[in-house]
Each structure stands twice: as structure tokens, then as C-alpha cells.
PLY file of the C-alpha trace (Angstrom):
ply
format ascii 1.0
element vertex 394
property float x
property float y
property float z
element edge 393
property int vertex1
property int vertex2
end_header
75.84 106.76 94.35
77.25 108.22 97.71
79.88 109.87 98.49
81.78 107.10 101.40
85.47 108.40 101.81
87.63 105.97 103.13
84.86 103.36 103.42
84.69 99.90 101.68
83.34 100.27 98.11
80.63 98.65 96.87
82.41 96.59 93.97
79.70 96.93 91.59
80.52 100.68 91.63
83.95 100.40 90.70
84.34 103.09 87.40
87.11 103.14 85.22
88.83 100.26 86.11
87.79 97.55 83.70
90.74 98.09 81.21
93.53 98.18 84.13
91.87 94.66 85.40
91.65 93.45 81.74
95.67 94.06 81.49
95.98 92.17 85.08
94.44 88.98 83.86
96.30 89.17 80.26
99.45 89.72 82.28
98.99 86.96 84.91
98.55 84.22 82.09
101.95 84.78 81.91
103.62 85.75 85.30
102.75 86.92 88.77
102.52 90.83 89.29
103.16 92.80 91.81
101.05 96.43 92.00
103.21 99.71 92.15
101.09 102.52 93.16
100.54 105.03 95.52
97.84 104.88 98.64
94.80 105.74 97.85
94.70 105.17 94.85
92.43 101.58 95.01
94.96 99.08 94.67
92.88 97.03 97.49
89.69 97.85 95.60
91.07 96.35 92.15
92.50 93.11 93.56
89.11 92.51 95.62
87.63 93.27 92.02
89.90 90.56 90.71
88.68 88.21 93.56
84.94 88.83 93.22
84.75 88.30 89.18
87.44 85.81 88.04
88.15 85.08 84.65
86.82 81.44 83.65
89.56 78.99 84.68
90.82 81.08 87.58
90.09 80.74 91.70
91.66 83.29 93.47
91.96 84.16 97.13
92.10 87.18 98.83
94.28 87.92 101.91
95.34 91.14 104.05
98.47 90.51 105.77
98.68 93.54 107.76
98.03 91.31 111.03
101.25 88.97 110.07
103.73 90.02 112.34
106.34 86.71 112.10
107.14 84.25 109.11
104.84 81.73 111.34
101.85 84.19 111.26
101.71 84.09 107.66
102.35 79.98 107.24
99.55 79.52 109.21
97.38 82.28 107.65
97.79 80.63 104.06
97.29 77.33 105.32
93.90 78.01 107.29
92.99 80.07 103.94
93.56 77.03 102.15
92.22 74.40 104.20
89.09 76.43 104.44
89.05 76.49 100.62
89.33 72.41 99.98
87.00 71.79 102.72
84.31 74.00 101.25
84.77 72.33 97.82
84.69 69.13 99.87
88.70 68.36 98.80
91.90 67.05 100.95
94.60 68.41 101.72
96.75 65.55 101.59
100.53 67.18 102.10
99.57 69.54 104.81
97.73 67.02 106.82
100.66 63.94 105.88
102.52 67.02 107.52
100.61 67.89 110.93
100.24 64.55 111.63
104.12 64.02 111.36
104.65 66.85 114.06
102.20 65.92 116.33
98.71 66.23 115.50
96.05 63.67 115.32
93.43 62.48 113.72
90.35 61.53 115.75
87.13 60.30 113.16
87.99 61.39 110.61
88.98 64.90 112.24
92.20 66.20 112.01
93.32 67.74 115.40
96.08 70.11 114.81
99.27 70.64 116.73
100.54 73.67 119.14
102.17 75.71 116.46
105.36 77.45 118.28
108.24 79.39 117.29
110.03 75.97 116.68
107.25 74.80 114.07
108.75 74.42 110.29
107.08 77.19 108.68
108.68 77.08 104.93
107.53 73.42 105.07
103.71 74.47 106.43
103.40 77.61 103.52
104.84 75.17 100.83
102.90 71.81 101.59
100.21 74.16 101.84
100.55 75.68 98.37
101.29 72.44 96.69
97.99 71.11 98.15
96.35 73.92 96.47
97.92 73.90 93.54
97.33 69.80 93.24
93.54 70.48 93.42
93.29 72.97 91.59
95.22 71.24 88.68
93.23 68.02 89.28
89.59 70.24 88.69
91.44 72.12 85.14
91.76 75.44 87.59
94.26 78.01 88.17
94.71 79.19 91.90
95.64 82.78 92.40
96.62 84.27 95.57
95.96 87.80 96.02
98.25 89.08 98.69
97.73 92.87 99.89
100.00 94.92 102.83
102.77 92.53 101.68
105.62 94.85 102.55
103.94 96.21 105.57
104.21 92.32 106.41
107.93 92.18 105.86
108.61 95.02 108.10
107.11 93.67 110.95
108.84 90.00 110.00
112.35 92.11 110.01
111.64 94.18 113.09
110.81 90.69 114.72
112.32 87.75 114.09
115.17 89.77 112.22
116.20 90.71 108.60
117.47 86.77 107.81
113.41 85.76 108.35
112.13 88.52 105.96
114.69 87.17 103.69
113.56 83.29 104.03
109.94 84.79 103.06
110.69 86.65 100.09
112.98 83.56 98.77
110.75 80.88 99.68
107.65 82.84 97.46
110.09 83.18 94.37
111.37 79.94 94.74
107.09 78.07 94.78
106.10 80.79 92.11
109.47 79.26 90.02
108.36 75.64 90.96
104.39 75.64 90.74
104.41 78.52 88.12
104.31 75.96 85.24
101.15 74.20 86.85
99.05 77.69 86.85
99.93 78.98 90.23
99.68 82.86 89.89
100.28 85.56 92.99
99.57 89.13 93.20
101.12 91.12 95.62
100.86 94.74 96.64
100.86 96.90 99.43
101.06 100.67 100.93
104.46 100.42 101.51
106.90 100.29 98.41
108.77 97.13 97.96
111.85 98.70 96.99
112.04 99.96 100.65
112.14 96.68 102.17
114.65 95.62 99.52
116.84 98.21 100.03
116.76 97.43 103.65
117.27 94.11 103.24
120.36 94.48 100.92
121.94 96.84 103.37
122.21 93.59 105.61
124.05 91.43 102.85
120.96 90.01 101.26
122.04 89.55 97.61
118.70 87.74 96.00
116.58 89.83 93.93
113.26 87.84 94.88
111.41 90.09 93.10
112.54 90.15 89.57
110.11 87.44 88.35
107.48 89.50 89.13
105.62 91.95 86.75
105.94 95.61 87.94
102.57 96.89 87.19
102.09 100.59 87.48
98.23 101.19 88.36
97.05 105.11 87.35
94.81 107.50 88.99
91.72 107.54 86.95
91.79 108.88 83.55
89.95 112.17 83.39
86.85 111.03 81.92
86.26 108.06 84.54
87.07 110.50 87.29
84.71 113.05 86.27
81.94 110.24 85.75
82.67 109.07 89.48
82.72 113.01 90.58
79.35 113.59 88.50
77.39 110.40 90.01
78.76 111.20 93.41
77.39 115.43 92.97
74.09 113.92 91.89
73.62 110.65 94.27
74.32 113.33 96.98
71.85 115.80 95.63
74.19 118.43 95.81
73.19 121.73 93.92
75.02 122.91 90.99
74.10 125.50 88.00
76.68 123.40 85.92
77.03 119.65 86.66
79.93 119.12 83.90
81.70 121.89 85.32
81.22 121.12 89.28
82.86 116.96 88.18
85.56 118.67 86.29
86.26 120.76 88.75
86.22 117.85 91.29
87.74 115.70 89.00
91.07 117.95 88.23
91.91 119.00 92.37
91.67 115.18 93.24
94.47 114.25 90.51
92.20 111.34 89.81
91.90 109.92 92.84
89.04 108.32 93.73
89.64 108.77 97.68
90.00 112.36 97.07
86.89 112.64 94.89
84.91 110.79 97.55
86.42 113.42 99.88
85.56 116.21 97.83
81.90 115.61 97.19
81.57 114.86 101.16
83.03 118.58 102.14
80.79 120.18 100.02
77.59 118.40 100.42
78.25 119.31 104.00
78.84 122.87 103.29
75.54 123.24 102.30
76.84 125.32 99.26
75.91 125.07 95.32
79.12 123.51 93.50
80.69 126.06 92.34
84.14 126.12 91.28
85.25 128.39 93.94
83.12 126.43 96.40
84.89 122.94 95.65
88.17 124.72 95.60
87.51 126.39 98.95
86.25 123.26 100.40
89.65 121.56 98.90
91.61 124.56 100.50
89.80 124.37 103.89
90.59 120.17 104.02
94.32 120.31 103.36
94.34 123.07 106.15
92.22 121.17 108.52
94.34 120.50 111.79
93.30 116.89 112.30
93.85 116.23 108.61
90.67 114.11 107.32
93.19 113.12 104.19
96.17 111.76 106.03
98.54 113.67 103.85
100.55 114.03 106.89
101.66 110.58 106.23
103.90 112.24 103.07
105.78 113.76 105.75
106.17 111.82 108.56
106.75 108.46 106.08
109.95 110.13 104.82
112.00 109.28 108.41
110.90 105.82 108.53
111.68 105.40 104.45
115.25 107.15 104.30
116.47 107.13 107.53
117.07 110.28 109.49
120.74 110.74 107.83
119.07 111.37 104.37
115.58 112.91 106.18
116.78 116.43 106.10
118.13 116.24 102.00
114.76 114.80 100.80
113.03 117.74 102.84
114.60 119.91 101.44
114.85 118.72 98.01
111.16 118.35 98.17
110.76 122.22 99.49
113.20 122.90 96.40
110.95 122.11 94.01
107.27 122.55 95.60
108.36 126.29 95.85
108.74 126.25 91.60
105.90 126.45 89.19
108.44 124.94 86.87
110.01 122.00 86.80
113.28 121.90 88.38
116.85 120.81 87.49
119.41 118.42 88.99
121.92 121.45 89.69
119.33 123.50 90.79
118.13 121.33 93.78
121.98 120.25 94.46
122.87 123.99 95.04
120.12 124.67 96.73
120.84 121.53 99.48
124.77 122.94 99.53
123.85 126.60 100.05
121.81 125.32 103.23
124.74 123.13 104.46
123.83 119.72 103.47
126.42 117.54 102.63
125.20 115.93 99.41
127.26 114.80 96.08
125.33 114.92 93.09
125.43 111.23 92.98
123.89 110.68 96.04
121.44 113.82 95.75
120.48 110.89 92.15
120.08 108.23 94.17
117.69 110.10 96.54
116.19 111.71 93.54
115.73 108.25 91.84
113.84 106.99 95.25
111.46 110.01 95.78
110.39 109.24 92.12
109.50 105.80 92.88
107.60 106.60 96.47
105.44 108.92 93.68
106.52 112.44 95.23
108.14 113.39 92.00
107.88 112.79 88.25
110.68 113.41 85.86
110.39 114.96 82.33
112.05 114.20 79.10
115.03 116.70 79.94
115.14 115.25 83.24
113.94 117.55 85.23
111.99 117.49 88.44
108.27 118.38 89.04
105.54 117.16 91.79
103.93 114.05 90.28
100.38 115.25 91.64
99.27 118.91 91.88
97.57 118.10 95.10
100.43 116.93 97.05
102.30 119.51 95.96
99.62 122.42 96.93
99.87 120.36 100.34
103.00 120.82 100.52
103.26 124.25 100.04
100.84 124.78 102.47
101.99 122.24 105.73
105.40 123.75 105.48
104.86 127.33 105.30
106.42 127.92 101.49
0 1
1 2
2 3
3 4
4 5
5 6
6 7
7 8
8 9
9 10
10 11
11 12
12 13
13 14
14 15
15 16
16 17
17 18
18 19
19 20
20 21
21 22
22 23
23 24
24 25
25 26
26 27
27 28
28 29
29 30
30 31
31 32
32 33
33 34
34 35
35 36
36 37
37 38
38 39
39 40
40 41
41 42
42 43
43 44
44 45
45 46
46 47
47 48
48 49
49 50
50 51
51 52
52 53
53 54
54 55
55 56
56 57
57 58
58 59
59 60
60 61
61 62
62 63
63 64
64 65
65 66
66 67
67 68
68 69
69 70
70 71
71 72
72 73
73 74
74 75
75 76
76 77
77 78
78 79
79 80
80 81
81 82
82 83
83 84
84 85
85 86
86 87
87 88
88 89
89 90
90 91
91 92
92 93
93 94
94 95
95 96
96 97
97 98
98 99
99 100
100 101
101 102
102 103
103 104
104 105
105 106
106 107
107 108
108 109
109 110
110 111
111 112
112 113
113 114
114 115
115 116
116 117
117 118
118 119
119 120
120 121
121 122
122 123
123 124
124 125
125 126
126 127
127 128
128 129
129 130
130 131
131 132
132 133
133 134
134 135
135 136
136 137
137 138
138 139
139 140
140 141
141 142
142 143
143 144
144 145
145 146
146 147
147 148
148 149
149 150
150 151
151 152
152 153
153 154
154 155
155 156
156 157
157 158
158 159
159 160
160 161
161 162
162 163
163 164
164 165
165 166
166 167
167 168
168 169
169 170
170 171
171 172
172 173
173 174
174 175
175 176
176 177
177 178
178 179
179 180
180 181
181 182
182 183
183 184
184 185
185 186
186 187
187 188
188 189
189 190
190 191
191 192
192 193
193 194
194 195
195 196
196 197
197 198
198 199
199 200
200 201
201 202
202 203
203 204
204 205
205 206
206 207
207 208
208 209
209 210
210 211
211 212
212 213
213 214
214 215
215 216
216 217
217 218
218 219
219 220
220 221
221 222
222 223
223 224
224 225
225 226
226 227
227 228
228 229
229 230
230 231
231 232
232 233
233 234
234 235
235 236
236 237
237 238
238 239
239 240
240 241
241 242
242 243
243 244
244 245
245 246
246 247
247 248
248 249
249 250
250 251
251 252
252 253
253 254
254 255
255 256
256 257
257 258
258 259
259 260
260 261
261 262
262 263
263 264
264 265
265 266
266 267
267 268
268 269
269 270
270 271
271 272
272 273
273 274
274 275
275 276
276 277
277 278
278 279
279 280
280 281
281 282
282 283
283 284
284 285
285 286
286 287
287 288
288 289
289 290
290 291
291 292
292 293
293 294
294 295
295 296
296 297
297 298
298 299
299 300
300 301
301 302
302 303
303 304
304 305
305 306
306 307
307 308
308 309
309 310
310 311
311 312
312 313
313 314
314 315
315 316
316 317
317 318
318 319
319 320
320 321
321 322
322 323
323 324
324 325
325 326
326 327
327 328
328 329
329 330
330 331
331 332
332 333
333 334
334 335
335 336
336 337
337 338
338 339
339 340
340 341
341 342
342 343
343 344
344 345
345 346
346 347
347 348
348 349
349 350
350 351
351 352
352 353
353 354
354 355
355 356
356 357
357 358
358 359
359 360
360 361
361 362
362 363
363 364
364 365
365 366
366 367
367 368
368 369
369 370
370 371
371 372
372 373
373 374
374 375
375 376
376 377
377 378
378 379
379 380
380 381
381 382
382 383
383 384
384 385
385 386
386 387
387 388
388 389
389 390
390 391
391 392
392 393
């Protein structure tokens, strides 16, 4: 096996995920899910996983929605998904087409021509008739469909910043209310994304929007690799890469521990130091782990744990997470709540301990921070938090 960081993955060397996409499939004979983790952690990988070896009964289909830009974009995007499904299992699509034809298009030999699609085209009616057609086939063959949805939230941004917060809205409702409908026929969705959900909620609620279009929806936490998968990836990767080592347990360990788990960051890893040219020592990998969190053009993207934190809290709150986040990088314990709110104070922030909570509360669920049983404050991951230390000087 090779070390490929940031590349596709072959997905029949996918380690230490079978469990995790055993508990998807139990889960989703019950509800939908939608996939809480941070990036880079392979929640595209496991999904595609899901797509590429279905459970007997299942048909699911895969979409990236980062290029859906307006509540129109995405209509049509299910719909030609769809329609390219029934075609290819030789199978109508009898609303959507009763539809098109109604608005204009026509139907030449058996060929159905399709309409202009404009801003003034019914898209709720286009994404549902195109679901129920789905659904109607698949119920007809003894088949559940399951849509597999990834960059959802990165979707509803660009929806909002387009057509406005009142289309993002329509989205989000109109999904709850045909997983409410067509749930009890076997329709399933997965939905996940880079961008927390909670964000776009938020957002959305500080505009009056009262639904809570998510709550159907199972929050599934997916993990880093446990430590014996990720030293099993780190110790095929050392050895597909021929990369020399007195100690090949040791060198994955090693690996294994500064990547928290990762996969990405294992890939990583294994890359720097079969380029080093070095044996894989533990003071090799950690030098080579050292010399890629200082690297200028940043080959990680951690940078994107900084400049997120504008775009996610706004630049009223920016300055309180940074330095609630310095606060606590700068420990090797684990912090307390009165600790970080004098800290913010003595530097002149203006912060109540309820609202330094709430920010607390939100930096926990964007995976910055973990919590322990007293309720006190740590870095979730080891790595982001050396990072840390390092990008801003502490």
C-alpha cells in the first residue's frame, strides 16, 4: 500500500472502518443519519464505502453537492441522478416526466425533451416528484433507495448567500418533510459535510427560522481510527513505501500516535519521511511531523482551524474564541471555565460567563475542544493543539 495524501482511496483499502459502517446500516433501518465529524477524518471515504458495497435490499446513490450553488441547482442535480438511475435499470419516471411535460417539455418518439429550467421553474415540486419516482421503483422491485448526500452544509451556504436565508430554509424543510412522508416506504438519506450543520442552523435561526429540520436525523459521531487500525494503516503504508526502519511496530506507533488517528495525517506522515530519505525513527517521524506543521505553504491545511473561526463566529465573537483557544493550548492541563473567563477579562474582552458557555459549547462541537468529567477544557487532538502552539507563537 502507498502512501497517497489527500488523494482518492482505493476503497478496497479502507482499514478499520467495517464496525463504524456496520453501525450505519443498523442505524439507517431505522432513520436517516447525518455524519458529525471533523475534516479529514474520511467521512467522504465511508459513505462512498456505503455506496460501493450495499447491504442486500439497499440501492444507494452517491452525490457531492459542493457545485450546488441555488435550491434549483440541487432539484435538477437529484433529478438527472435519478433519471439516470431508472433509465439504466430500464424504469420510468412517471411523476417527473407527467411534470416536465406540464411546464413545457415534449415528448418527441418516445424521447422526452426537457424544458429551459429558469429561476421561475418549481423546484420543491422537481426534487419531490423526483424522489417519489424513486422511491415508487424502488418499492415496486422490494428495494430501499438511499441517498448519500456529502458537502450538504457547504450547499446551504451558498443557497443562503444566493437566493437568501428563506431558500436555505425551503431546502432543509422540504428534505424533513419527504424523509417524514417516504420514510415509511424505505427511503433513507445520509447527509454530511465539512462544514458543521449547527453553523448553518444557527445562522438560519438568527433570521427567525424556527424549524428544527434536523431533529429526525441520527447524529452520528464518526472517530479517528482506533489505535490498532491506525497503526495497521501506518505499518502497511512504512512497508508498501519501503521505508527503512530498525523497529516497524515502533516506527507505526509512532506514526500512529502524532496523527491522532487520522488517516490523512498518517498518509502525510509516511510521505515526509519516505522523502526524507531517513530510517523511521522516532525522532525522524517526529521531526518530519515538526518540519510539516512549520512548513510555510502548509501541505496539511491546518490553517483552515484559523481562518474558519471568522467565517463560523462572526468577527464580534472572533477575538474571544482566539483567545480562549490560546488560553488553553498554552496549558498541559486541562483548563477551567473561570480560568479561561479571567483570562478573556484581564485582556479586555467583554465576555459574561454565559456567553464565554455558549462559545465554549460551539468550539466543542467544531472539534477544537473536548470536555472532561469535571468540565474542564482540553484540545480534543494533540496535533491541533501542537499546531497551535506553534502558528501563534505560544
Amino acid at each position: 500500500m502507498k502512501a497517497n495524501p489527500g488523494g482518492q482511496i482505493d476503497l478496497n483499502e479502507i482499514i478499520g472502518r467495517d464496525h463504524v459502517i456496520e453501525q450505519l446500516w443498523e442505524t439507517l433501518e431505522q432513520q436517516s443519519i447525518r455524519i458529525n465529524a471533523e475534516r479529514r477524518i474520511g467521512k467522504t471515504t465511508v459513505i462512498k464505502k456505503l455506496c460501493a458495497s450495499p447491504k442486500a435490499g439497499w440501492v444507494p446513490i452517491f452525490q457531492d453537492l459542493e457545485q450546488c450553488h441555488s435550491a434549483m441547482d440541487f432539484a435538477q442535480a437529484v433529478y438527472r441522478e435519478v433519471d439516470a438511475y431508472l433509465s439504466a435499470r430500464k424504469q420510468s419516471a412517471r411523476r417527473v416526466t407527467d411534470f416536465l411535460q406540464a411546464i413545457g417539455g415534449t415528448e418527441i418518439k418516445g424521447v422526452l425533451k426537457l424544458p429551459a429550467f429558469n429561476d421561475q421553474t418549481p423546484w420543491k415540486t422537481l426534487l419531490t416528484k423526483s424522489i417519489e419516482d424513486l422511491v415508487d421503483s424502488q418499492q415496486q422491485q422490494n428495494e430501499r433507495p438511499l441517498l448519500l448526500w456529502d458537502e450538504v452544509p457547504l450547499m446551504l451556504q451558498s443557497i443562503a448567500a444566493r437566493e437568501g436565508q428563506a431558500a436555505a430554509m425551503e431546502v432543509l424543510d422540504i428534505l424533513r418533510a419527504l424523509r417524514q412522508e417516504l420514510g415509511g416506504r424505505g427511503l433513507r438519506m445520509v447527509l454530511t459535510g465539512s462544514i458543521g450543520f449547527h453553523h448553518v442552523i444557527d445562522s438560519l435561526k438568527q433570521q427567525g427560522y424556527a424549524n428544527s429540520p434536523l431533529n429526525d436525523l441520527y447524529a452520528f459521531e464518526l472517530p479517528v481510527l482506533e489505535a490498532n487500525f491506525a497503526q495497521e494503516l501506518a505499518t502497511k503504508l512504512i512497508a508498501g513505501e519501503n521505508i527503512a526502519t530498525s523497529d516497524a511496530a515502533m516506527s507505526a506507533q509512532t506514526v500512529a500516535e502524532l496523527a491522532d488517528g487520522f488517516p490523512f495525517y498518517i498518509h502525510h506522515i509516511v510521505k515526509a519521511v519516505k522523502l526524507s530519505g531517513l530510517e523511521a525513527t522516532a525522532e525522524v517521524i517526529d521531526k518530519q511531523v515538526s518540519k510539516q506543521l512549520l512548513d510555510g505553504n502548509d501541505p496539511w491545511e491546518l490553517a483552515h482551524y484559523r481562518d474558519r473561526i471568522a467565517t463560523y463566529y462572526g468577527a464580534v465573537s472572533e477575538a474571544a474564541v482566539l483567545a480562549l483557544l490560546d488560553s488553553i493550548a498554552v496549558r498541559d492541563e486541562t483548563t477551567a471555565v473561570t480560568t479561561i473567563l479571567h483570562e478573556l477579562k484581564s485582556q479586555g474582552l467583554v465576555v459574561d460567563r454565559e456567553g464565554l458557555l455558549k462559545l465554549l459549547k460551539a468550539v466543542e462541537q467544531d472539534h477544537y475542544l473536548a470536555k472532561d468529567e469535571q468540565g474542564h477544557y482540553q484540545f480534543r487532538f494533540p496535533l491541533l493543539k501542537r499546531w497551535w502552539r506553534l502558528s501563534r507563537g505560544l
